[in-house]
KEVEX-375158 format. One line per field, with one value per residue (C-alpha): x negated, y negated, z negated; residue number from 1. Coordinates in steps of 0.2 Angstrom, whole numbers, plus 5000, padded with zeros to 4 digits. Each point is the difference from the previous one (the first is absolute). Last residue first. Layout:
! KEVEX-375158
x <- X; ... $
y <- Y; ... $
z <- Z; ... $
resi <- NUM; ... $
! end
This chain:
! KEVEX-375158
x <- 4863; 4984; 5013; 5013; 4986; 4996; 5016; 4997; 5014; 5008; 5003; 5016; 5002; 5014; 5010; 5013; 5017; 5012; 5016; 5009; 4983; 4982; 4988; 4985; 4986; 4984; 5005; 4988; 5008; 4989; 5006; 4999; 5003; 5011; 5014; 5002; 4991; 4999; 4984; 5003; 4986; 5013; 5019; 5003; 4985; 5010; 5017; 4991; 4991; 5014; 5009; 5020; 5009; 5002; 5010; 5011; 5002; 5013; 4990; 4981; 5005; 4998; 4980; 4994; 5015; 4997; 4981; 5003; 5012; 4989; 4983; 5014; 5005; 4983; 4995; 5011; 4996; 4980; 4989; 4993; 4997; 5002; 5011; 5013; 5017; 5014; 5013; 5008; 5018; 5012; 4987; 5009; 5003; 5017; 5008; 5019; 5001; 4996; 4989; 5005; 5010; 4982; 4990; 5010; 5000; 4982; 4999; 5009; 4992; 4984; 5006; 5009; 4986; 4987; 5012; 5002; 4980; 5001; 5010; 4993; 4986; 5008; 5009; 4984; 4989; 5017; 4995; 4981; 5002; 5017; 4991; 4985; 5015; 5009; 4983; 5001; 5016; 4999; 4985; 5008; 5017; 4989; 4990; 5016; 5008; 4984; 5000; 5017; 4998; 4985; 5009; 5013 $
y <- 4686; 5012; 5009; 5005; 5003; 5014; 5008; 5004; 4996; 5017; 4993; 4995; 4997; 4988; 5000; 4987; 4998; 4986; 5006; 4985; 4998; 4995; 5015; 5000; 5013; 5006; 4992; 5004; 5007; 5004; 5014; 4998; 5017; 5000; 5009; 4984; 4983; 4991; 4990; 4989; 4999; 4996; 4999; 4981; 4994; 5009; 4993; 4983; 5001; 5005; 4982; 5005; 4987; 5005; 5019; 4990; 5004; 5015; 5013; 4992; 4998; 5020; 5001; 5002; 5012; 5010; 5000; 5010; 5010; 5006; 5001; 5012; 5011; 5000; 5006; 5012; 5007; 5003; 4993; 5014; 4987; 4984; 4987; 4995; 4993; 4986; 4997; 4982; 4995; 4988; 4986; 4987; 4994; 5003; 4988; 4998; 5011; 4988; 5009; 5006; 5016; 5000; 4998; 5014; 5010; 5002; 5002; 5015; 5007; 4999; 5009; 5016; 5002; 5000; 5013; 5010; 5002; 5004; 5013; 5008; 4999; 5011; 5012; 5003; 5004; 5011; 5010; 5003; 5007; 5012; 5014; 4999; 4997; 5015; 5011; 4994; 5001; 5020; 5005; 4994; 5008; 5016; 4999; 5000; 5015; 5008; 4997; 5007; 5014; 5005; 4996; 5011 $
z <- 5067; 4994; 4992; 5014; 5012; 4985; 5000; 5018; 5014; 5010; 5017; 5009; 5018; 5009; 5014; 4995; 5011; 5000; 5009; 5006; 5007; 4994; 5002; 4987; 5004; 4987; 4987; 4983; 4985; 4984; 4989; 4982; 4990; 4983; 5008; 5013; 4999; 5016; 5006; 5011; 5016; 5012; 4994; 5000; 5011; 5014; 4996; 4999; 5016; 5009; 4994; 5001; 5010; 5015; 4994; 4989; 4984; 4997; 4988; 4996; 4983; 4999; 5005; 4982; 4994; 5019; 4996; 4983; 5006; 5016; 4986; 4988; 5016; 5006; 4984; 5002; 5017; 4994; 5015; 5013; 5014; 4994; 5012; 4990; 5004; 4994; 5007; 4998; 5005; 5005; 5004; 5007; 5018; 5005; 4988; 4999; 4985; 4990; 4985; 4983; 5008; 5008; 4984; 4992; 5011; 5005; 4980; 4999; 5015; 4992; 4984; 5009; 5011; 4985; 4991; 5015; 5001; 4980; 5004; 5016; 4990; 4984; 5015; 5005; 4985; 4996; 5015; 4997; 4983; 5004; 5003; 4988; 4985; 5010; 4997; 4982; 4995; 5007; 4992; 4984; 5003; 5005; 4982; 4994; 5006; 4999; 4982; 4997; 5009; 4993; 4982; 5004 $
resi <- 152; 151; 150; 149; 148; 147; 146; 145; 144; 143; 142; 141; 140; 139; 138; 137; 136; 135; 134; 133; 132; 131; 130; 129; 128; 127; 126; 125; 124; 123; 122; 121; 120; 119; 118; 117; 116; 115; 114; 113; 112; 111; 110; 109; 108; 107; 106; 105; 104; 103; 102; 101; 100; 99; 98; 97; 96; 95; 94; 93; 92; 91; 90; 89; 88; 87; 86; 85; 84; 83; 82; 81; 80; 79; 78; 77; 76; 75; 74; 73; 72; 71; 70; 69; 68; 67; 66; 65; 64; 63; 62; 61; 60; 59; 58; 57; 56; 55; 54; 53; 52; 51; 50; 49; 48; 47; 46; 45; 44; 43; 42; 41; 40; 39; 38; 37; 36; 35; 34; 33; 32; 31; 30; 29; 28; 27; 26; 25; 24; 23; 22; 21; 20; 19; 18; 17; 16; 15; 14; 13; 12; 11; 10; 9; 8; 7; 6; 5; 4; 3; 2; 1 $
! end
């Protein structure tokens, strides 16, 4: 009986621990495609806002900004957290007028900032602005030392 029993549980063990291996890669997933809904939902919510705000008359205002990295092999949720961050920075710019937005502000706005997320300072550098109704930022990011922090 206590065989039995044992290898009863030893098999439910065995079992929760082969399904945990299973499952790993999937919930990773579903927890990014989260947080990537999340961003979407925010940014969208804001592009309302300033347009329901705006005349609706005008044809040239920014309706929206996308933002996009260029790292290969970069982690998707600090993406996420650098793509939120930028869009809370870049929000004001929702419904002014496409002429009258200064490029070399927007650009001196995100370029060499340093953003703070999990603890870890990233530095941001623009690669490629695109003034549109859609304002796009291509942008890189890079892991900033503590240290250049210090000697600041």
């Amino acid at each position: 009986m206590r065989r039995l029993f044992s290898a009863v549980l030893i098999g439910m063990v065995f079992g929760a621990v082969l399904m945990n291996l299973y499952l790993r890669q999937r919930l990773d997933e579903l927890y990014i495609s989260r947080e990537k809904l999340k961003v979407e939902l925010y940014e969208t919510t804001e592009r309302l806002k300033k347009l329901e705000s705006q005349d609706q008359q005008k044809q040239n205002v920014i309706r929206a900004i996308d933002v996009q990295f260029i790292k290969e092999n970069g982690d998707p949720l600090t993406e996420l957290a650098l793509q939120t961050a930028v869009l809370e920075l870049t929000q004001n710019l929702i419904g002014e007028e496409i002429e009258k937005v200064h490029h070399l502000l927007v650009i001196h706005l995100l370029d060499r900032r340093l953003i703070e997320i999990e603890g870890k300072l990233y530095r941001l550098q623009v690669k490629t602005l695109i003034i549109a109704p859609k304002m796009t930022f291509v942008l890189n990011y890079a892991a900033e030392l503590e240290a250049n922090e210090d000697q600041s």
